[in-house]
C-alpha positions as CSV (number, residue, x, y, z in Angstrom):
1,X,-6.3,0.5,1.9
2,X,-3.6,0.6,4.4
3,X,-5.1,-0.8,8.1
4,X,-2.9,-1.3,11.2
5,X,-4.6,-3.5,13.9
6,X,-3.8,-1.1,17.1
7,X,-3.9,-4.0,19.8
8,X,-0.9,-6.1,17.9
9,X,1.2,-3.1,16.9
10,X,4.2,-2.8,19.8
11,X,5.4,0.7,18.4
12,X,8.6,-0.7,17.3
13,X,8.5,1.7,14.1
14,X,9.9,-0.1,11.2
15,X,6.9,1.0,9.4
16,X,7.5,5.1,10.2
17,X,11.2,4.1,9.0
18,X,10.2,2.5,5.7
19,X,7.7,4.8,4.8
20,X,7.6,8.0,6.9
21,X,5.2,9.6,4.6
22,X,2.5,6.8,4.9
23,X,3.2,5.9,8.7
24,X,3.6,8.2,11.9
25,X,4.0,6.6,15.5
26,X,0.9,8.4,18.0
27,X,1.0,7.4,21.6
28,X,3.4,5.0,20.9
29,X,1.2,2.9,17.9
30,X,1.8,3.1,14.4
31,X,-1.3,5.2,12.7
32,X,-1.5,5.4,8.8
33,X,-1.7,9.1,7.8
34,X,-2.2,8.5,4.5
35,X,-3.0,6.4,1.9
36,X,-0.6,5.4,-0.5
37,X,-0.9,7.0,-3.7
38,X,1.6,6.5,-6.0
39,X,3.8,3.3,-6.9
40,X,6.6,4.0,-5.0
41,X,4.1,4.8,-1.8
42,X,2.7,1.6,-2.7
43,X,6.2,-0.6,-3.1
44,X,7.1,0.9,0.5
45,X,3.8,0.0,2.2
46,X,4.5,-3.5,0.9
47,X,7.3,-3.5,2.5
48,X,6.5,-2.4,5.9
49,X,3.5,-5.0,6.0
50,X,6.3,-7.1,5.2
51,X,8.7,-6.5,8.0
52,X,6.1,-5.4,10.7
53,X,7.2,-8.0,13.6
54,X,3.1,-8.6,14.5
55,X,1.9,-8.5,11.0
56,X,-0.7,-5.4,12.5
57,X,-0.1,-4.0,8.8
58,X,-2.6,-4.6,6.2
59,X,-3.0,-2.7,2.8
């Protein structure tokens, strides 16, 4: 399950770039908008808890 810990994200929005379909930037914090459902969703999700400068991703 895909979590982002709102008091570390800083809105920089590599996540929303990554995967757009999973991620979405609201009042200037990343917010997951969905869940990741197949293995590519999945693959990219890793990725942007990978490159998130704050590590505020989980999944």
């Amino acid at each position: 399950m895909v979590s982002i810990e709102k008091e570390k994200c800083i809105g920089c929005g590599s996540c929303v770039a990554i995967a757009p379909d999973i991620f979405k930037l609201e009042n200037g914090k990343a917010n997951a908008i969905k869940q990741p459902e197949t293995d590519e969703e999945k693959q990219k999700v890793t990725e942007a808890v990978n490159i998130c400068p704050t590590d505020a991703i989980s999944a």
